[in-house]
C-alpha positions as a Markdown table, in Angstrom:
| # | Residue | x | y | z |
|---|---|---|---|---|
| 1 | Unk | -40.7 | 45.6 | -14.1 |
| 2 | Unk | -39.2 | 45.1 | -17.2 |
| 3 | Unk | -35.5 | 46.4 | -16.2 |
| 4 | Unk | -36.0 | 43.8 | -13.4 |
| 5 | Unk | -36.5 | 40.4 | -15.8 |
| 6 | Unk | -33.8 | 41.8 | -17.6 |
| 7 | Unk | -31.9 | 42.2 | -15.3 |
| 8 | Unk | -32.4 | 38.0 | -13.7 |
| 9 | Unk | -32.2 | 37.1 | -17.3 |
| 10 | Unk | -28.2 | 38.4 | -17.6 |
| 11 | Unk | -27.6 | 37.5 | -14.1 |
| 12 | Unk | -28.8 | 33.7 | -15.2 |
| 13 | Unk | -26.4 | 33.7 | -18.3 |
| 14 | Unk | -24.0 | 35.2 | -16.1 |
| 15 | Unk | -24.0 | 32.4 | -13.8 |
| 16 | Unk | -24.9 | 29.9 | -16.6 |
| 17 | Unk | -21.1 | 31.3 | -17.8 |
| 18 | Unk | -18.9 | 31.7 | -15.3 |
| 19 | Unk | -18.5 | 27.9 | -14.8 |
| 20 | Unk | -17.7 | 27.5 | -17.9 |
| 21 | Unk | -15.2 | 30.4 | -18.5 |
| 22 | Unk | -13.7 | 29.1 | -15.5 |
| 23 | Unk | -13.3 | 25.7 | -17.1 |
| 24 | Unk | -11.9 | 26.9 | -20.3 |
| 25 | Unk | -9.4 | 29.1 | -17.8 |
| 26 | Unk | -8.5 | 25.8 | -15.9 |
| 27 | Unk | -7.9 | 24.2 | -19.3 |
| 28 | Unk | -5.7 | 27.1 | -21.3 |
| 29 | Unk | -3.8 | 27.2 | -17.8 |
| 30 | Unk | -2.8 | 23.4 | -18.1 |
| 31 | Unk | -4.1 | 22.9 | -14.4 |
| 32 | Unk | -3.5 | 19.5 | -13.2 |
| 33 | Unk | -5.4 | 18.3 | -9.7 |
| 34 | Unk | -4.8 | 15.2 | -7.8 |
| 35 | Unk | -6.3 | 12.3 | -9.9 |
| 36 | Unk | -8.9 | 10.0 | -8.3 |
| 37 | Unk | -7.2 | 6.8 | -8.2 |
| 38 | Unk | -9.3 | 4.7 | -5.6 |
| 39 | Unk | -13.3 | 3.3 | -5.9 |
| 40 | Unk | -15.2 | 1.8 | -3.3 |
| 41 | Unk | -15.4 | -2.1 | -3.2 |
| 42 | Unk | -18.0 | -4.4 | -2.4 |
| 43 | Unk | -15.2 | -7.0 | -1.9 |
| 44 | Unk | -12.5 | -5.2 | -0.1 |
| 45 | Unk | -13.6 | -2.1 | 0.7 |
| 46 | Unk | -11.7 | 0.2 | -1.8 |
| 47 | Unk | -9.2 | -1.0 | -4.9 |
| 48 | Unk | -7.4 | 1.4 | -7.7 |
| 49 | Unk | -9.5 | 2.1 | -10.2 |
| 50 | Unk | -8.6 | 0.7 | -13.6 |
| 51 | Unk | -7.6 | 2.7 | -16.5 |
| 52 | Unk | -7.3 | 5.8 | -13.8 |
| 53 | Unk | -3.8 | 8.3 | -14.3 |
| 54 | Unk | -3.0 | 11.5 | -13.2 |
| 55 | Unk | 0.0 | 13.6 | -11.1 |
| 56 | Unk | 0.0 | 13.0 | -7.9 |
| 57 | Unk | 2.0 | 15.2 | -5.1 |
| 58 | Unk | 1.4 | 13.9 | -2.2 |
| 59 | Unk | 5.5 | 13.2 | -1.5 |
| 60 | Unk | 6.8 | 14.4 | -5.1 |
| 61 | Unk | 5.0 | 15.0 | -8.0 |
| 62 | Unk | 4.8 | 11.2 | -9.9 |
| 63 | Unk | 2.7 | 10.7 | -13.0 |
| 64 | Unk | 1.2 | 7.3 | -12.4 |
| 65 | Unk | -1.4 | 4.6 | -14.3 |
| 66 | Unk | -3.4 | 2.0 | -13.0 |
| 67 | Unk | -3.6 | -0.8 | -15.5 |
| 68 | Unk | -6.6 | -2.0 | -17.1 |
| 69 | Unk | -7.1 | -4.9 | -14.2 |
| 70 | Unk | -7.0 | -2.1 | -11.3 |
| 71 | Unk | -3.7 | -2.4 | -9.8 |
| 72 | Unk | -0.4 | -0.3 | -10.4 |
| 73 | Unk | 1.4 | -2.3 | -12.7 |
| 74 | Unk | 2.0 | -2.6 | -16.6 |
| 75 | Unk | -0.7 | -4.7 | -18.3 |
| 76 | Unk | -0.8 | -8.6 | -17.3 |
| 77 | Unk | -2.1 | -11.3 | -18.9 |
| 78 | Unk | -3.7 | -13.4 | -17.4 |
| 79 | Unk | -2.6 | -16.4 | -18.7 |
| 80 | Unk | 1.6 | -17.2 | -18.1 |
| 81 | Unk | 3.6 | -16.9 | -20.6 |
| 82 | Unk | 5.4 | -20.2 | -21.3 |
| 83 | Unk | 9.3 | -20.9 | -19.5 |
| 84 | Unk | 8.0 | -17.7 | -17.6 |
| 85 | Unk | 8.2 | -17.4 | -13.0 |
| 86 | Unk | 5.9 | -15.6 | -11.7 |
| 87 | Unk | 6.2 | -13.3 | -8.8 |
| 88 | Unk | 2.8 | -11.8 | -6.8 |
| 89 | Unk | 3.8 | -9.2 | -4.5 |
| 90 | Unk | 0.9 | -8.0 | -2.2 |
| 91 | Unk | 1.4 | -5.1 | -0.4 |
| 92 | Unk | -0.2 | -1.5 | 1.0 |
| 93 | Unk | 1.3 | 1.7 | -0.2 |
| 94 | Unk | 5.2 | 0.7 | 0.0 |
| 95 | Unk | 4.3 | -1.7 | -2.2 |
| 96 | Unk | 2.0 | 0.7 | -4.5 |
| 97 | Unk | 4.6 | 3.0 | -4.4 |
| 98 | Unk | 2.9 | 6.4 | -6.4 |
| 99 | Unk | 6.3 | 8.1 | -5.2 |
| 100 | Unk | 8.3 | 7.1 | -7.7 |
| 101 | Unk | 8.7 | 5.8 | -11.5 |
| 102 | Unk | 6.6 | 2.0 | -12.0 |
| 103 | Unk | 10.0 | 0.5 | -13.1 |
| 104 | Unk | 11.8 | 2.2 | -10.1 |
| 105 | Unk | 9.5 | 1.1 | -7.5 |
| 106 | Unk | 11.1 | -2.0 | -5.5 |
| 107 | Unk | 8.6 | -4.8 | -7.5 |
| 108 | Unk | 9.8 | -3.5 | -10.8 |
| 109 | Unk | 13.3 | -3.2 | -10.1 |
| 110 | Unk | 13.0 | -6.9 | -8.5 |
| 111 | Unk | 11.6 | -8.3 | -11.9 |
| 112 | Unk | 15.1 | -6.8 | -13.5 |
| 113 | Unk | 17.4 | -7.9 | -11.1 |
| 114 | Unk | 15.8 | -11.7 | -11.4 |
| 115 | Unk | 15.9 | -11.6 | -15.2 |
| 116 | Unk | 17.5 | -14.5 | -16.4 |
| 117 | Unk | 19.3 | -15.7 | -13.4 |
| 118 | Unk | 21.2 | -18.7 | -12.9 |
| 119 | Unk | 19.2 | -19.5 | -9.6 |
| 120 | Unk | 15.7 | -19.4 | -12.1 |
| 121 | Unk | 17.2 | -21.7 | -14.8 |
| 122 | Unk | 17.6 | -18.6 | -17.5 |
| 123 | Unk | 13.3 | -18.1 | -17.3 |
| 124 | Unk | 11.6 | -15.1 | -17.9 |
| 125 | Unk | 10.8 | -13.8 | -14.7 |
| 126 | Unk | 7.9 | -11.7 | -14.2 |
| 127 | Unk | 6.9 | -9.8 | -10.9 |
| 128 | Unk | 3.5 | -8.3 | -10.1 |
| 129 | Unk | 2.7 | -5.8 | -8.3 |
| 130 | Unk | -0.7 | -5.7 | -6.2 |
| 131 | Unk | -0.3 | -3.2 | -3.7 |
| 132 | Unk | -3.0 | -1.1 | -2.8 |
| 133 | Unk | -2.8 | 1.7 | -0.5 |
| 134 | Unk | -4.3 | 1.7 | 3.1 |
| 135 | Unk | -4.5 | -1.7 | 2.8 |
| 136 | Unk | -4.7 | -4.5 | 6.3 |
| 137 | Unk | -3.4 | -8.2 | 6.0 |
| 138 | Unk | -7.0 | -9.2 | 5.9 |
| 139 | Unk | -7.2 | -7.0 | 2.3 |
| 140 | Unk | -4.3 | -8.9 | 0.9 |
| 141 | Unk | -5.8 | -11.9 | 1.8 |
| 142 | Unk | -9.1 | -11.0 | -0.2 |
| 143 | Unk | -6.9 | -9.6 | -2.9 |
| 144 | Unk | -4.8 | -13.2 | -3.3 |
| 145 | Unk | -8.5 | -15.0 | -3.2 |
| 146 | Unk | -10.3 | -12.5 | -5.7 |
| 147 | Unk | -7.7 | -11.3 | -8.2 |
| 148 | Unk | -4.2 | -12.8 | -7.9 |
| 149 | Unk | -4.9 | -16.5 | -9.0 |
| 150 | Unk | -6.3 | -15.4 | -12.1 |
| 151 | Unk | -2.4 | -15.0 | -12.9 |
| 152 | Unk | -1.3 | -18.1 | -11.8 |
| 153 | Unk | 1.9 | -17.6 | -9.9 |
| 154 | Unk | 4.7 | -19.5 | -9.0 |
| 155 | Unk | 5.5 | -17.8 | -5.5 |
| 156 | Unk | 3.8 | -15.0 | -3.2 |
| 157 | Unk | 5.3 | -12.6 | -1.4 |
| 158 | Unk | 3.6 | -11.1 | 1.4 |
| 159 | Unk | 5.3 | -7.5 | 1.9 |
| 160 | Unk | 4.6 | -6.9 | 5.1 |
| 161 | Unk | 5.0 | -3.3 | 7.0 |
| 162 | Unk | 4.6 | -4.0 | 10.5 |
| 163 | Unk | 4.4 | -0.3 | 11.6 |
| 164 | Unk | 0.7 | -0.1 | 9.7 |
| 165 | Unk | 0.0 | -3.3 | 9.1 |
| 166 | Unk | -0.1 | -4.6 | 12.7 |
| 167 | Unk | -2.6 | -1.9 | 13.9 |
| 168 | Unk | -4.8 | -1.8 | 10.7 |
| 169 | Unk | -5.7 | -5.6 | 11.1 |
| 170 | Unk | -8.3 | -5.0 | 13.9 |
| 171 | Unk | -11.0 | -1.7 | 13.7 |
| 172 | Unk | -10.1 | -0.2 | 17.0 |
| 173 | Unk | -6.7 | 0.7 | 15.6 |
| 174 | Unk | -6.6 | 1.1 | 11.9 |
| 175 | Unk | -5.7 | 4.4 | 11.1 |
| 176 | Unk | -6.4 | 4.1 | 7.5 |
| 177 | Unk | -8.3 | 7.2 | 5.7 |
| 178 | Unk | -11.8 | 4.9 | 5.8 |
| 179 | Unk | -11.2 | 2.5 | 8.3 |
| 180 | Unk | -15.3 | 2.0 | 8.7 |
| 181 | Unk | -15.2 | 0.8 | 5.2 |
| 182 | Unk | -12.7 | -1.8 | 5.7 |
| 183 | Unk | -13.1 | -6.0 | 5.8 |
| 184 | Unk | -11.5 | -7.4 | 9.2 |
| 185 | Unk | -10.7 | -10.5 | 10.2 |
| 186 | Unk | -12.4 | -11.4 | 13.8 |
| 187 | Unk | -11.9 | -14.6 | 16.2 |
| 188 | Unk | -15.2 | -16.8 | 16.9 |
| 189 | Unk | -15.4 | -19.7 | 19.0 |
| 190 | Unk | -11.2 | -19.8 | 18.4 |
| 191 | Unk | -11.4 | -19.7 | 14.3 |
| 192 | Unk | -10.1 | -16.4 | 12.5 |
| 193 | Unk | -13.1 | -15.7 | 9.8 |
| 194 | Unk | -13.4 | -12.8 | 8.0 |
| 195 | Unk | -16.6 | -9.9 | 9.5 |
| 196 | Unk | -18.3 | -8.5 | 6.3 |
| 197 | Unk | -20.3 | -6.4 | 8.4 |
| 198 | Unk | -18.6 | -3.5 | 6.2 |
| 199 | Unk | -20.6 | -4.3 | 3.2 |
| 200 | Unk | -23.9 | -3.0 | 4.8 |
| 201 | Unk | -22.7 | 0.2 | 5.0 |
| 202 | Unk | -24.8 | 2.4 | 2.3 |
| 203 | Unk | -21.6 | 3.6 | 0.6 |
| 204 | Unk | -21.2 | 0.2 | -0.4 |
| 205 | Unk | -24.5 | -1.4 | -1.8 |
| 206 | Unk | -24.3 | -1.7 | -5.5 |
| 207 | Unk | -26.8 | 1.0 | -6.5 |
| 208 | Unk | -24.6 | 3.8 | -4.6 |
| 209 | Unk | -21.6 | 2.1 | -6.1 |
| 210 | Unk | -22.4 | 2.2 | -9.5 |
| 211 | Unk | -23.4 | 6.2 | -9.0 |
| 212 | Unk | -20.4 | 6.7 | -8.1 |
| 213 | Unk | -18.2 | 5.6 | -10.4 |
| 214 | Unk | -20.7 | 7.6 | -13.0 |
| 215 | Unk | -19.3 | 10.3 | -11.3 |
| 216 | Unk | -15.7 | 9.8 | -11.1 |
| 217 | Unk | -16.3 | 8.7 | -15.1 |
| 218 | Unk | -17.8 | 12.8 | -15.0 |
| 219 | Unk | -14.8 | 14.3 | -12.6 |
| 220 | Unk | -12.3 | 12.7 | -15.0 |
| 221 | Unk | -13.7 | 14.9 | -18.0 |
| 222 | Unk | -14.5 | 17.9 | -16.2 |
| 223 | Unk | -11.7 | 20.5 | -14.5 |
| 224 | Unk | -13.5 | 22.2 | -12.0 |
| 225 | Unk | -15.0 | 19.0 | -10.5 |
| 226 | Unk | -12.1 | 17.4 | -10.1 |
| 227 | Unk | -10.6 | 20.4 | -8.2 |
| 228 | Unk | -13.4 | 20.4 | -5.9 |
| 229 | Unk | -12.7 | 16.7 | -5.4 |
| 230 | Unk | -8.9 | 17.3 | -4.9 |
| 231 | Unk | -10.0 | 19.8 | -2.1 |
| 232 | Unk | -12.4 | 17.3 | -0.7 |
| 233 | Unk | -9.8 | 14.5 | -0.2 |
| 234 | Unk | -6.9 | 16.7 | 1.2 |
| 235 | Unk | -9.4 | 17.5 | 3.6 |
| 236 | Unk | -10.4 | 14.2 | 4.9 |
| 237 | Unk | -6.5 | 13.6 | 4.2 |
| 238 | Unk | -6.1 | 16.3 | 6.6 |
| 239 | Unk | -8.5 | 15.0 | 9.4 |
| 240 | Unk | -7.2 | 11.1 | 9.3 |
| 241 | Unk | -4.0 | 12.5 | 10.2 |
| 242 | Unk | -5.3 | 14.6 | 12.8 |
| 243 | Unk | -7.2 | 11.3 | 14.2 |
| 244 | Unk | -4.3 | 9.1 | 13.9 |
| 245 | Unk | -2.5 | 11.2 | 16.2 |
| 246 | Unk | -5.1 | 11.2 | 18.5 |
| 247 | Unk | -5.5 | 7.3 | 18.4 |
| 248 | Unk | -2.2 | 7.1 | 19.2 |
| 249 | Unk | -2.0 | 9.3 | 22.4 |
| 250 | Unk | -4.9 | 7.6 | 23.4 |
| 251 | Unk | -3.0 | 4.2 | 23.9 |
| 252 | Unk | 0.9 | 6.1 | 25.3 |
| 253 | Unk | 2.5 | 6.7 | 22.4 |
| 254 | Unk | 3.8 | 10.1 | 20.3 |
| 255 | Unk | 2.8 | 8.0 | 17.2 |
| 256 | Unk | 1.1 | 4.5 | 17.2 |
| 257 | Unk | 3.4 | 2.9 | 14.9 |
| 258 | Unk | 6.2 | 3.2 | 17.8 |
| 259 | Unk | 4.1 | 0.7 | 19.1 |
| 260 | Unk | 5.7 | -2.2 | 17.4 |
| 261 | Unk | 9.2 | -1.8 | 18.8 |
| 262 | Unk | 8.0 | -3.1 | 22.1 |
| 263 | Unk | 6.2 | -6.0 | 23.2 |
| 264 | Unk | 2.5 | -4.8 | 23.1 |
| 265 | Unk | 1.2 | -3.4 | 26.4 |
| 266 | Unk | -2.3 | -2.8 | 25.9 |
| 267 | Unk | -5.4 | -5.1 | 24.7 |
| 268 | Unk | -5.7 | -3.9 | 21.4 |
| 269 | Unk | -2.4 | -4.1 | 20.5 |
| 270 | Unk | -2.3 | -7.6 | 21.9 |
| 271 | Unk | -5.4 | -8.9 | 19.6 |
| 272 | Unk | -3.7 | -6.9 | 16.5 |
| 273 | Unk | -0.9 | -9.1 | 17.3 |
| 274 | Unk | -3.0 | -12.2 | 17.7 |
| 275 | Unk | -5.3 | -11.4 | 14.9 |
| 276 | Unk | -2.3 | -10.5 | 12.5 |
| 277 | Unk | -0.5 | -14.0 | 12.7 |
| 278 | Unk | -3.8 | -15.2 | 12.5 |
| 279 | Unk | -3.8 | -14.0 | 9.0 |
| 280 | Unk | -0.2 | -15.1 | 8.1 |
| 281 | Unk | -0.9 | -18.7 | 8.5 |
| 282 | Unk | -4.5 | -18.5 | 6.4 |
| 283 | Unk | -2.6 | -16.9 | 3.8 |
| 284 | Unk | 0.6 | -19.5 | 4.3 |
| 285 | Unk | -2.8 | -22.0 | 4.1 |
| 286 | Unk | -4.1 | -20.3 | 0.7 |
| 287 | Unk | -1.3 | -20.1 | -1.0 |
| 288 | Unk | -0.5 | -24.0 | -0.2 |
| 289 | Unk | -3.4 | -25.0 | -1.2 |
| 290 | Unk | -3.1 | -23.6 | -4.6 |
| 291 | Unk | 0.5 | -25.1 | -5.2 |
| 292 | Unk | 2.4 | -21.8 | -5.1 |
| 293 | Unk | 5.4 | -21.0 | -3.1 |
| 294 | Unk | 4.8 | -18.4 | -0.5 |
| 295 | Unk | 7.3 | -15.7 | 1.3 |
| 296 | Unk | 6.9 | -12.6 | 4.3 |
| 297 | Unk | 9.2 | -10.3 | 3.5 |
| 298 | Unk | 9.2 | -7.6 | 6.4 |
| 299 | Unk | 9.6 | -3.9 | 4.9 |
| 300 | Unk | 12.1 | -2.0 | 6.6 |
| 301 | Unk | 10.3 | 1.0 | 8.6 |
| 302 | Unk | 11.2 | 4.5 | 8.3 |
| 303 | Unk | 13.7 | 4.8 | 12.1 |
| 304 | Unk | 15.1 | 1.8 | 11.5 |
| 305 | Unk | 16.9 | 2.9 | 8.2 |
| 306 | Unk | 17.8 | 6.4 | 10.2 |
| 307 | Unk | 21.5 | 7.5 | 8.6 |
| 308 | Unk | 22.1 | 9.3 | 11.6 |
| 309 | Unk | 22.7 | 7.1 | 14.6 |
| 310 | Unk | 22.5 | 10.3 | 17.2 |
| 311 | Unk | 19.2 | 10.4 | 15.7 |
| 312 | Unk | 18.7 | 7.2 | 16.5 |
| 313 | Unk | 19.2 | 6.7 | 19.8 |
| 314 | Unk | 17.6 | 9.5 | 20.6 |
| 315 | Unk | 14.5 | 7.7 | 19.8 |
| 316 | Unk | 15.5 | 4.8 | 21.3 |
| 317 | Unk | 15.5 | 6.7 | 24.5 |
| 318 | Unk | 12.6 | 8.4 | 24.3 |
| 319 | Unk | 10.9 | 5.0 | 23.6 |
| 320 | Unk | 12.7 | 3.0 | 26.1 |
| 321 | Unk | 13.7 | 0.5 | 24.0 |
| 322 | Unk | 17.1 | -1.3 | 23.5 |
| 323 | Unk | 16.5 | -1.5 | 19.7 |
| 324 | Unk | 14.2 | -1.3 | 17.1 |
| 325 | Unk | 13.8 | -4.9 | 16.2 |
| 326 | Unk | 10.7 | -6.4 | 18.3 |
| 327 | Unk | 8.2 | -6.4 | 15.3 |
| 328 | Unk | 10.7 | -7.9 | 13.3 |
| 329 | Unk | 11.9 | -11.0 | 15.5 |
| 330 | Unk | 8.8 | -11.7 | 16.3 |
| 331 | Unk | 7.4 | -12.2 | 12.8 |
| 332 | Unk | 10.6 | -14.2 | 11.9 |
| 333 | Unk | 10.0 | -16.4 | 15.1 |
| 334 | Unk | 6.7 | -16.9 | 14.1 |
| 335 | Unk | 7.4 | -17.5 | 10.6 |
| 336 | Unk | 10.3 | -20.5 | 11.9 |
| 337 | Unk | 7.4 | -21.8 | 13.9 |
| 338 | Unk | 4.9 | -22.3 | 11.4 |
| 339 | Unk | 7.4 | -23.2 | 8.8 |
| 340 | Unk | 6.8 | -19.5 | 7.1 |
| 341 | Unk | 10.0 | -18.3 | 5.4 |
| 342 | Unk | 10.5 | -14.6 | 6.3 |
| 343 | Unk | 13.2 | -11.7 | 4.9 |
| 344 | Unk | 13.8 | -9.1 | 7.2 |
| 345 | Unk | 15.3 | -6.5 | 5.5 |
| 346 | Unk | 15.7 | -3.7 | 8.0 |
| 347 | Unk | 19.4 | -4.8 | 8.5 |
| 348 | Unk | 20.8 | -4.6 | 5.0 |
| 349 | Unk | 18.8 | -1.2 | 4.3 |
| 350 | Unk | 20.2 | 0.5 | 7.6 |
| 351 | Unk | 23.5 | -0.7 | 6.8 |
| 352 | Unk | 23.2 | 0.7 | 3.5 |
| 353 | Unk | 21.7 | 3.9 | 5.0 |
| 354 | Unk | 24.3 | 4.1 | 8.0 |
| 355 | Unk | 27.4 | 3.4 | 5.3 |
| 356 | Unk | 26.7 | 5.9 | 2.7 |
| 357 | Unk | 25.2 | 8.4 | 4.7 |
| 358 | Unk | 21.9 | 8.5 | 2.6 |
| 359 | Unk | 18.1 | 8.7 | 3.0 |
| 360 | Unk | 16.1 | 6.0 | 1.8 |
| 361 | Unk | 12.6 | 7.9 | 2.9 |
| 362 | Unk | 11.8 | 11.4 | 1.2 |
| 363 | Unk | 12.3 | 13.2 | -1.6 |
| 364 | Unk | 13.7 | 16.3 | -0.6 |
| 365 | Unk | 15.2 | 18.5 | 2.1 |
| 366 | Unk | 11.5 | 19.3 | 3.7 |
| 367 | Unk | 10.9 | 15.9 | 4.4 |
| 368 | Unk | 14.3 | 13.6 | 4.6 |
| 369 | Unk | 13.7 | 10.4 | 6.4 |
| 370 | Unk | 10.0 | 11.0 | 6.1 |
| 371 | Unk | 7.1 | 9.7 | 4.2 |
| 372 | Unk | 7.8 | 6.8 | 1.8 |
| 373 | Unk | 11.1 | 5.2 | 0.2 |
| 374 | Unk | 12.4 | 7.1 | -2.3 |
| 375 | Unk | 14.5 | 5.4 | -5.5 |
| 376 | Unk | 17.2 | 4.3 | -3.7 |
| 377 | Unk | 15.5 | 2.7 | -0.7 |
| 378 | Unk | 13.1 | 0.8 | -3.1 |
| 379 | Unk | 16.5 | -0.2 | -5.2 |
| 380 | Unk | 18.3 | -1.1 | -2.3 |
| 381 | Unk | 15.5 | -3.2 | -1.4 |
| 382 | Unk | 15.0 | -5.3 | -4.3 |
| 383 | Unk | 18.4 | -5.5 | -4.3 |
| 384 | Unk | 18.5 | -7.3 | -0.9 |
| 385 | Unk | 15.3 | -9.5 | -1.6 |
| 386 | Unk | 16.8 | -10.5 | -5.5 |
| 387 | Unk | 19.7 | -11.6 | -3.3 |
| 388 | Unk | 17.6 | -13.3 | -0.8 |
| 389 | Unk | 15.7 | -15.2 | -3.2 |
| 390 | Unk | 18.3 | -16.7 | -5.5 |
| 391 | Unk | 19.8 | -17.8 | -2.4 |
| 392 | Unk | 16.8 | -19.7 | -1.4 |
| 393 | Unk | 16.6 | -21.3 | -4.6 |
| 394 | Unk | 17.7 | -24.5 | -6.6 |
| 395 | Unk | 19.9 | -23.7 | -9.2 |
| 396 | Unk | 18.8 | -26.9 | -11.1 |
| 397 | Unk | 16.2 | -29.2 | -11.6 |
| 398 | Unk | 12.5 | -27.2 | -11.5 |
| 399 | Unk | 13.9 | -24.0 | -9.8 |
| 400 | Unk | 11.2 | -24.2 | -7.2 |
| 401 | Unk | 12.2 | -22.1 | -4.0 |
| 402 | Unk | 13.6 | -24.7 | -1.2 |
């Protein structure tokens, strides 16, 4: 009897220790796991938590920060500097950008190219950047109510990806990671209003909220936790994909972003269209109403900036489609209608591309013309917009865009 209790007792120390041998191990080794950069929201369903940083390899290994306000960006005040332009850039994970360096994504090499140009009367320009991954039109919207006035800006631009962000405005065909817990926009007796049924779901009442973010405070100190997390979310990574794909064959194509290079043929599509310009003319009437200037510009997607144009009318065939330019003529006709400006910039980047025989998506030879822009598609980019907004702006008087 006694050989047994001794025998539980060093089997409880045993297993009292090996979690904690295994966490100095973790630490001596220098272990690094993905970081957890995202909280749920009662407002918009999930933003970047604040102070949160961490390597992330999901395309490259990329060291990144969220500032102290939750959004990837250097610390803002909000109040404007004085003789200082302000720039808000809303966006989804092109705009976030975790590829590559903060200054290198496409906002921060924007706010260089602007600096002290002629077509800004010589003022500081400054250009924020609230992209948030996964995230609809609708989210943007809610983000420009809740968080981006508090800086005051001079001009928004909407960057909008119309190879997501068409399909993730309505819940039958967002493919985002945690579509359930996503606000939509919905039409009622003809007026676009926003359905907060999301917020009843028990993931998001405060209580459940505030537990976890206890625990992410917890992960963030502890190794072996936040390896088990890492594990967790390339999991569910792993399955979203796996649904996406599904989603797609479900309504005819290999991939449901190919959707947008033709007109739309099925009933979903056609209310993601309808609900999606919907949202462009409440955010053209937000933005308005608070005095600001306010700009689509309409990312390039990944086979339109194709170097190789075999490659690119292969898929052109396979889709049956002339070109690859129906999502983005109909956003600018749209935009001309309702007296939105609008930046395509699918041209310049696939000249670019096409001329110097380069990818601007990917990061290596596994995954050339895949995944996100890398630093020359988010240079060439800013490039092209910089260019686009000095020319659309008074070079005297209050600098205001025309």
């Amino acid at each position: 009897m006694e050989t047994t209790r001794k025998e539980l007792v060093l089997a409880g120390l045993v297993f009292l220790a090996l979690p904690l041998l295994v966490e100095a191990g973790l630490r001596i080794s220098g272990a690094q796991f993905e970081p957890q950069l995202y909280e749920p929201s009662r407002e918009r369903g999930w933003t970047l938590r604040p102070g949160a940083s961490g390597v992330v390899s999901g395309e490259t290994p990329q060291r990144v920060r969220i500032n102290s306000h939750g959004f990837r960006d250097r610390e803002r005040d909000w109040e404007k500097p004085g003789g200082t332009f302000r720039i808000a850039v809303l966006g989804n994970s092109w705009t976030e950008a975790l590829q590559v360096p903060l200054d290198r994504t496409y906002p921060g090499v924007l706010e260089t190219e602007l600096q002290g140009g002629a077509c800004f009367n010589g003022r500081r320009i400054e250009v924020l950047n609230f992209g948030v991954a996964g995230y609809s039109t609708g989210q943007e919207l809610l983000t420009l109510q809740q968080e981006v006035w508090k800086y005051k800006p001079d001009l928004v631009i909407l960057a909008f990806y119309p190879a997501r962000d068409i399909a993730n405005n309505i819940r039958e065909l967002n493919n985002a990671p945690n579509p359930e817990q996503s606000p939509y926009y919905v039409y009622r007796g003809g007026e676009l209003i926003e359905d907060s049924a999301f917020r009843d779901l028990p993931s998001l009442q405060p209580r459940q909220i505030g537990l976890q973010e206890l625990q992410y405070r917890i992960d963030d100190r502890v190794q072996i936790l936040q390896a088990i997390n890492a594990l967790q979310r390339l999991g569910k990574l792993r399955f979203a994909t796996a649904e996406a794909r599904d989603h797609a064959r479900k309504f005819g194509v290999d991939d449901l972003e190919y959707s947008i290079y033709a007109p739309p043929q099925s009933a979903a599509m056609r209310e993601a269209w309808r609900v999606t310009e919907g949202l462009l003319v409440l955010t053209q009437r937000e933005v308005k109403a608070h005095g600001a200037e306010f700009r689509v510009v309409v990312l390039a997607t990944r086979p339109q900036v194709l170097p190789d144009p075999a490659k690119k009318l292969e898929l052109l065939a396979r889709l049956g489609v002339p070109d690859l330019s129906y999502a983005d003529e109909r956003i600018q006709e749209f935009g001309a209608k309702q007296n939105i400006p609008v930046t395509l910039l699918s041209p310049r980047l696939a000249a670019y591309a096409q001329t110097h025989h380069v990818y601007l998506n990917g990061f290596n030879d596994h995954n050339r013309g895949a995944g996100h822009w890398n630093e020359t598609g988010h240079r060439v980019a800013a490039e092209a917009m910089a260019g686009d907004l000095c020319g659309k702006m008074e070079p005297a008087g209050k600098g205001g865009l025309e």
